[in-house]
C-alpha positions as CSV (number, residue, x, y, z in Angstrom):
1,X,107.7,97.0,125.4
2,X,108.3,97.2,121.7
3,X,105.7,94.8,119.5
4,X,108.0,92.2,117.1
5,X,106.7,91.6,113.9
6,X,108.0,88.8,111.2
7,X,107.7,89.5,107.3
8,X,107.6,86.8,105.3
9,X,108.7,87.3,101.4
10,X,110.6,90.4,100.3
11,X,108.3,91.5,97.4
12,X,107.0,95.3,97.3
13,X,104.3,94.5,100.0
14,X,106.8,93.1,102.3
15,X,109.2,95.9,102.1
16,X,106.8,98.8,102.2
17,X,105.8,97.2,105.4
18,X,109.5,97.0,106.5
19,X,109.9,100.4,105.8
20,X,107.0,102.3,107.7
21,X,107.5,100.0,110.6
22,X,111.2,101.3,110.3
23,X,110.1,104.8,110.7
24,X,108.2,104.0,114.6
25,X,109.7,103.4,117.9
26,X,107.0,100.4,118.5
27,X,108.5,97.8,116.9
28,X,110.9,96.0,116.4
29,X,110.6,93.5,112.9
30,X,112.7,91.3,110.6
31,X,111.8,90.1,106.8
32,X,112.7,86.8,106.5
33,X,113.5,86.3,102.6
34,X,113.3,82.2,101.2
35,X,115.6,83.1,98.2
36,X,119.2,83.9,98.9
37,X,119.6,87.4,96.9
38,X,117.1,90.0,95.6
39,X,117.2,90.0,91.7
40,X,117.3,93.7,91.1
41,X,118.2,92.9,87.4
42,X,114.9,92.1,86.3
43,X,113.9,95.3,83.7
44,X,110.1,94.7,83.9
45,X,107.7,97.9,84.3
46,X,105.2,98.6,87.0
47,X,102.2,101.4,87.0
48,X,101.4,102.7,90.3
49,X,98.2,104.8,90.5
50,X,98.4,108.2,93.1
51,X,96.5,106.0,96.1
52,X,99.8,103.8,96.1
53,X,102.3,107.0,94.8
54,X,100.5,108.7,97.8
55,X,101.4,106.1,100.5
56,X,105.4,105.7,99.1
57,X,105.5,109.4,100.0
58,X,105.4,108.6,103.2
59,X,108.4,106.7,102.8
60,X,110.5,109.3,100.3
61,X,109.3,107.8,96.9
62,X,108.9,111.3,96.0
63,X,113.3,111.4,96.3
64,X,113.6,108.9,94.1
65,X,115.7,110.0,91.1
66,X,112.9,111.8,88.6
67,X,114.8,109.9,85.4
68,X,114.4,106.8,87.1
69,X,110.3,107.0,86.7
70,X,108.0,108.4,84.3
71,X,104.7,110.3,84.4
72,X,102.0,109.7,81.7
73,X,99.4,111.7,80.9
74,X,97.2,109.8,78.9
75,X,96.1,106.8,78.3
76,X,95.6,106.0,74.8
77,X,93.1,103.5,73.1
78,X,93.9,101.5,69.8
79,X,92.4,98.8,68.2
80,X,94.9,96.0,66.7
81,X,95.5,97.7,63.5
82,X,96.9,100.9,64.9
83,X,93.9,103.2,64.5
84,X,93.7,105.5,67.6
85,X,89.6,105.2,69.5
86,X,90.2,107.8,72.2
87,X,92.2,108.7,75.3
88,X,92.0,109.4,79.3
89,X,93.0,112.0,80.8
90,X,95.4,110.4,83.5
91,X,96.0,114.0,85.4
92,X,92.6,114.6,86.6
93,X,93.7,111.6,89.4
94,X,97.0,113.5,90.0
95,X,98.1,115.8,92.8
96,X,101.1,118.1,93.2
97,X,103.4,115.5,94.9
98,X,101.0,112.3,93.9
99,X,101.1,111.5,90.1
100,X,100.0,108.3,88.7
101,X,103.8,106.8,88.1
102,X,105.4,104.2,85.8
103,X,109.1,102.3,86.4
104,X,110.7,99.7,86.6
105,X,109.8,96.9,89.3
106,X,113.8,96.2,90.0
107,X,113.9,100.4,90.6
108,X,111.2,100.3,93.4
109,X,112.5,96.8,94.9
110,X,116.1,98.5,94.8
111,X,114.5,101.8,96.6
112,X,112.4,100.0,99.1
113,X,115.7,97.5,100.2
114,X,118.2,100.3,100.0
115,X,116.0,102.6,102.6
116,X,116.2,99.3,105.5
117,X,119.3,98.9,107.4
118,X,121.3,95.9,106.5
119,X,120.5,93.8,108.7
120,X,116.7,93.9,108.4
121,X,116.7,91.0,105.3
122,X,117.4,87.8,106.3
123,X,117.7,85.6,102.8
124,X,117.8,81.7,102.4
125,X,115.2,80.8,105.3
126,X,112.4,78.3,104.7
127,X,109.3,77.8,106.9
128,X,108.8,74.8,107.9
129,X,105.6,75.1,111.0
130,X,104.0,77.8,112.6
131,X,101.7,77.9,115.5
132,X,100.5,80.5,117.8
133,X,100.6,79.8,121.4
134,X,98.9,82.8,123.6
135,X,99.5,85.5,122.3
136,X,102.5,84.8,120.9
137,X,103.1,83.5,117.1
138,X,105.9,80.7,117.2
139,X,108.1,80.3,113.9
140,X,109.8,77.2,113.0
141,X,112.6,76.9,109.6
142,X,113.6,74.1,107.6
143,X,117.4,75.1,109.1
144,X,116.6,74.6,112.7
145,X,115.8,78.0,113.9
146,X,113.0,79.4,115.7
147,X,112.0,82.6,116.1
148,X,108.8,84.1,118.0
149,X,106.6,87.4,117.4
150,X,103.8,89.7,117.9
151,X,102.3,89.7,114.1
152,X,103.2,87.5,111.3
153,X,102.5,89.4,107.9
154,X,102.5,87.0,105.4
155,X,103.8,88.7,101.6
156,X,105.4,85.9,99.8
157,X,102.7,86.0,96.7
158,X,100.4,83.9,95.1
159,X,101.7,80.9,95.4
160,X,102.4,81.3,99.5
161,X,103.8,78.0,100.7
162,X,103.4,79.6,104.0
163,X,99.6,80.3,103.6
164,X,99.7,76.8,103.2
165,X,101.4,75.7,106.5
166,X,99.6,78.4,108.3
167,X,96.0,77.2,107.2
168,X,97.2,73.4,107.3
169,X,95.9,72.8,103.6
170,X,97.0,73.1,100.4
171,X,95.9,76.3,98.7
172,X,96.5,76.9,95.1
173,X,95.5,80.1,92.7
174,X,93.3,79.0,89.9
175,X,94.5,79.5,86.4
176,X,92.7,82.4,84.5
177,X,92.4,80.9,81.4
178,X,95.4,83.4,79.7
179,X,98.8,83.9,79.4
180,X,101.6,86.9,79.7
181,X,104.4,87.9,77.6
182,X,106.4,90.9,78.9
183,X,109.6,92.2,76.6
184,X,111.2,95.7,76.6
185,X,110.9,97.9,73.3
186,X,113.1,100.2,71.6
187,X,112.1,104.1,71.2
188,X,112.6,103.2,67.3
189,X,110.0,100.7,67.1
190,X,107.5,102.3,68.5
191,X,106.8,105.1,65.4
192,X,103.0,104.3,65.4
193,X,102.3,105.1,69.0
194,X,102.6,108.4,71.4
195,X,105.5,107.2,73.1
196,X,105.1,109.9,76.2
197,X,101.5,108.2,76.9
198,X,100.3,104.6,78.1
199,X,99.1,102.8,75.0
200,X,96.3,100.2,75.3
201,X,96.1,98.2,72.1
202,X,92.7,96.2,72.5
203,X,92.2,93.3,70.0
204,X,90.5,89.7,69.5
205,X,90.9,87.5,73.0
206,X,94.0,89.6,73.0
207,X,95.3,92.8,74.3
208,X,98.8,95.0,74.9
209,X,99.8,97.6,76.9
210,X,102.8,99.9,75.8
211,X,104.4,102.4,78.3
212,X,107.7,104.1,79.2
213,X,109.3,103.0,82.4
214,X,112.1,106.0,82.7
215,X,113.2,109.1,81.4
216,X,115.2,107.5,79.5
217,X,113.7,106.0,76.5
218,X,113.2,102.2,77.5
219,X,109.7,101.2,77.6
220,X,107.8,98.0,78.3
221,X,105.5,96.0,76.6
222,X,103.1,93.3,78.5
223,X,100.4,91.4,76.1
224,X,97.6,89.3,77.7
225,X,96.3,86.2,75.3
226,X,93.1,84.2,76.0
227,X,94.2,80.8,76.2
228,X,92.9,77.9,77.4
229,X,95.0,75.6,79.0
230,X,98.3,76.6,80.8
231,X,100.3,74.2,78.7
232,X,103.9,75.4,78.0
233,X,104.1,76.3,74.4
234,X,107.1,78.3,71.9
235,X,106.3,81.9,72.6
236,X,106.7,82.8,69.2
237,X,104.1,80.7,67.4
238,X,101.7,81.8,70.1
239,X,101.7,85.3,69.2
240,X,102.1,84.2,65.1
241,X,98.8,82.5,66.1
242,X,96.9,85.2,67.7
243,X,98.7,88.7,67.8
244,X,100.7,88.9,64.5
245,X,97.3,87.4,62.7
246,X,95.3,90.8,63.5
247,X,98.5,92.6,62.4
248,X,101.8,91.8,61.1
249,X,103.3,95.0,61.7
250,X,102.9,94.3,65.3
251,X,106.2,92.2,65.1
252,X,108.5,95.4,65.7
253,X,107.3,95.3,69.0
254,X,108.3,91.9,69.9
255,X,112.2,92.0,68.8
256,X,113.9,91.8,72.1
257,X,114.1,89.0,74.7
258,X,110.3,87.6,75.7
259,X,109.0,86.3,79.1
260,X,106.1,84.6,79.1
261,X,103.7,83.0,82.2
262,X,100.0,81.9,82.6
263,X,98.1,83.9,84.4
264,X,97.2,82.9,88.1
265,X,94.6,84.9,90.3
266,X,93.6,84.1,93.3
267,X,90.3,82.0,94.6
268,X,89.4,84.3,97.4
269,X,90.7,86.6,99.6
270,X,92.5,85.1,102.6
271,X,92.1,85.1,106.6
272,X,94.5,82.8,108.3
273,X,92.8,80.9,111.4
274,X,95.3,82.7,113.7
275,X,93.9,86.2,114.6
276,X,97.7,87.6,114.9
277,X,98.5,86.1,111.2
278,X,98.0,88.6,108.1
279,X,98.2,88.1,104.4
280,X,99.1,90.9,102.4
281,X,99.6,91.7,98.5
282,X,99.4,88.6,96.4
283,X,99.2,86.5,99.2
284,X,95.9,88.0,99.8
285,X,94.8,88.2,96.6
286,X,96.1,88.1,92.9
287,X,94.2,90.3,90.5
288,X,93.6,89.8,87.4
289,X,96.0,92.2,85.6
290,X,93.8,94.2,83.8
291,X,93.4,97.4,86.0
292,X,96.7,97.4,86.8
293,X,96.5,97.3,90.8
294,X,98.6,94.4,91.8
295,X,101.8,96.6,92.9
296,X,99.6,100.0,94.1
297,X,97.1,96.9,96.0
298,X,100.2,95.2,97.7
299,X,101.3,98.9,98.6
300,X,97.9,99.8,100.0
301,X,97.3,96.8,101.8
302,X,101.3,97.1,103.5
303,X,99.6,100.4,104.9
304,X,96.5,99.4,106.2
305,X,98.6,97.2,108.2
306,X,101.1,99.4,109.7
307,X,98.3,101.4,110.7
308,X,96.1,99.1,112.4
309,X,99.2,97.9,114.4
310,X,100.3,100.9,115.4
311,X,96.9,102.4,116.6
312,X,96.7,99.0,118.6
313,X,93.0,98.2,117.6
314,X,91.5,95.4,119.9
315,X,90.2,93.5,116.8
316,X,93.2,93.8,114.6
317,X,92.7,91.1,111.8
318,X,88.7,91.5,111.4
319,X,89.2,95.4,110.9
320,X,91.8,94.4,108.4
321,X,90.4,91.6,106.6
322,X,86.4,93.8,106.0
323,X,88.3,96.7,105.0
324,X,90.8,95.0,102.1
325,X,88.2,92.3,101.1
326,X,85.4,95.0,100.3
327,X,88.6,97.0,98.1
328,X,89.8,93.4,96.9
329,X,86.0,92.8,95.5
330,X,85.5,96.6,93.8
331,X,88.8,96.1,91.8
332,X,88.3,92.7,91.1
333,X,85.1,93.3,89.8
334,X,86.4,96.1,87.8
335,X,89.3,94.3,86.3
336,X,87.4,91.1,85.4
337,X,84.9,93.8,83.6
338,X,87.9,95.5,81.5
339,X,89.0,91.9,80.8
340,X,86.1,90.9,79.0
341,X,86.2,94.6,77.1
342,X,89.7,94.8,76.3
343,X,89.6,91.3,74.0
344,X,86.1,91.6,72.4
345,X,86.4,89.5,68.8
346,X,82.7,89.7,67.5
347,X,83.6,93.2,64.9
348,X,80.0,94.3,65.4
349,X,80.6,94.6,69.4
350,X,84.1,96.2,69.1
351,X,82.2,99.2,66.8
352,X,79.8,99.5,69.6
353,X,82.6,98.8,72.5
354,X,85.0,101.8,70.7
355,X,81.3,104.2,70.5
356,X,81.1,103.6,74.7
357,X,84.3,103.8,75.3
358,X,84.7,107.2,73.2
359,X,81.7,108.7,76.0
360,X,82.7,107.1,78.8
361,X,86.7,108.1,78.6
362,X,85.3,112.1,78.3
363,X,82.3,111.3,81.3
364,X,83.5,112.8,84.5
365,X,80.6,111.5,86.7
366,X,81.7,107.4,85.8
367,X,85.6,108.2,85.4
368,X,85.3,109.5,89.2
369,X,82.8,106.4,90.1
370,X,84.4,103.3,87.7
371,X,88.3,104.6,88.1
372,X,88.0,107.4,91.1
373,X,87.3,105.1,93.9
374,X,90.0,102.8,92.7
375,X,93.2,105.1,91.8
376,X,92.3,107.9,94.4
């Protein structure tokens, strides 16, 4: 008898599960969606290390129009006024068919939803209780319907309302003490920079990352400022303040529309009190953003799923929850590190930071042990 599994949230975690449980006879699933579309408009760029590009193969990433992703092959390090430190070599984590991959978010969203059959996303339902009776998980939304399952997978990010219901408290992320501003860049503001490469531009309590998304010359810009409340303030005087201080020049890359958020990660990873309950993705756990793993985690973690469910283990959510919180605590780790690296201000610790990072960047032995065990 087939095993029925419930998604909530239709985010990349949600519907890379969808899609490998898709591909098996076993189950039989549905992705229950609280919004009422997808918003596949959103421009917004994504990097996606070769141990997430690798599972997506699984599922015919590897099809997806070539112009509609990009491959970088280095990463380049700045400092605020433009002067070039030194770069990584991004192929040595590459395969043939697994190459460390930058797009769109809306392009993978689009890809993921378009490979499900129609009928697979159901959009505009709200949880409202959920309780497990036996062996059986027992689904109650705000509309009246019920529905009853095998697994619940829980992917609606980091601020779950379900995780919520589930663990019968409220849970909230903690705010990191910096905000985001994302924007897309023209090809002819970006003369200063190797526009085929990933540019990291560190500076004071500040940094920016610059990278195409496509074949087709649009790129995107994301900037991380230190701040320290998450108070809503005019985008614009809060780069004046900070970014356009350590250079004015930076301005050209700014020009088009800005998004900006605080920053949110998670307090710690999550087990639900119901042993046929999971969390995956943000839901999880929220990374800090500063290795880059949030998409390629909520990928991974889609995968360890499947695969526990399909090999039946007897001891599903344990297996599940020692394996992704030892990989949750590595990366955090390593992002909170490259957080505190990235926006050095003291000018006598940036000349040593640039000396270390100039060795480390050309080190084999700690590129395959700091970045290795992450992206491979």
């Amino acid at each position: 008898m087939k095993k029925k599994i419930a998604i909530i949230g239709s985010g990349i975690a949600g519907l890379t599960l969808a899609n490998f449980l898709q591909t098996s006879s076993k189950f039989e699933f549905i992705v229950y969606e609280k919004e009422r579309i997808l918003d596949l408009n959103e421009g917004f760029g994504i990097q996606l290390s070769t141990n997430s590009v690798s599972v997506l193969n699984k599922i015919g990433f590897n099809q997806l129009d070539k112009n509609d992703k990009y491959h970088p092959s280095k990463l380049d390090f700045y400092s605020m006024d433009y002067n070039k430190i030194c770069d990584l070599d991004l192929n040595i984590f590459n395969f043939e068919d697994n190459k460390y991959t930058v797009l769109k978010r809306s392009v993978l969203i689009k890809f993921l939803k378009e490979k499900l059959l129609s009928n697979s996303i159901i959009f505009g339902k709200k949880i409202s209780n959920i309780e497990q009776k036996k062996e059986k998980i027992n689904i109650s939304f705000v509309d009246g319907s019920v529905d009853q399952v095998d697994y619940l997978v829980i992917s609606d990010g980091i601020f779950s309302k379900t995780k919520s219901i589930i663990e019968n408290k409220t849970l909230q992320p903690k705010y990191y003490g910096a905000i985001a501003i994302r924007t897309q860049v023209k090809a002819k503001d970006i003369s200063d920079f190797n526009i085929n490469n990933i540019s990291l531009i560190m500076g004071s309590n500040a940094h920016l990352v610059l990278y195409p998304v496509n074949q087709n010359e649009e790129f995107n810009l994301a900037c991380v400022i230190r701040k320290k409340t998450e108070s809503n303030e005019d985008i614009k005087q809060t780069l004046e303040s900070t970014i356009f201080k350590q250079n004015k020049n930076l301005v050209n890359l700014f020009k088009e529309d800005l998004k900006s958020w605080p920053i949110y990660t998670s307090n710690k990873t999550a087990k639900s009190i119901y042993k046929n309950v999971f969390y995956i993705g943000d839901a999880f756990y929220a990374f800090p953003p500063t290795m880059a793993q949030g998409a390629s985690q909520a990928i991974e973690s889609a995968n360890e799923i499947f695969d526990l469910i399909s090999g039946n283990h007897s001891d599903l959510q344990n297996v599940y929850f020692t394996n992704r919180d030892k990989r949750t605590s590595l990366i955090n780790k390593r992002s909170k590190i490259n957080y505190l690296g990235f926006h050095i201000s003291n000018p006598i610790l940036k000349i040593f930071r640039n000396k270390i990072v100039k060795i480390l960047v050309k080190n084999k032995n700690f590129i395959n042990i700091y970045l290795g065990k992450v992206y491979k």
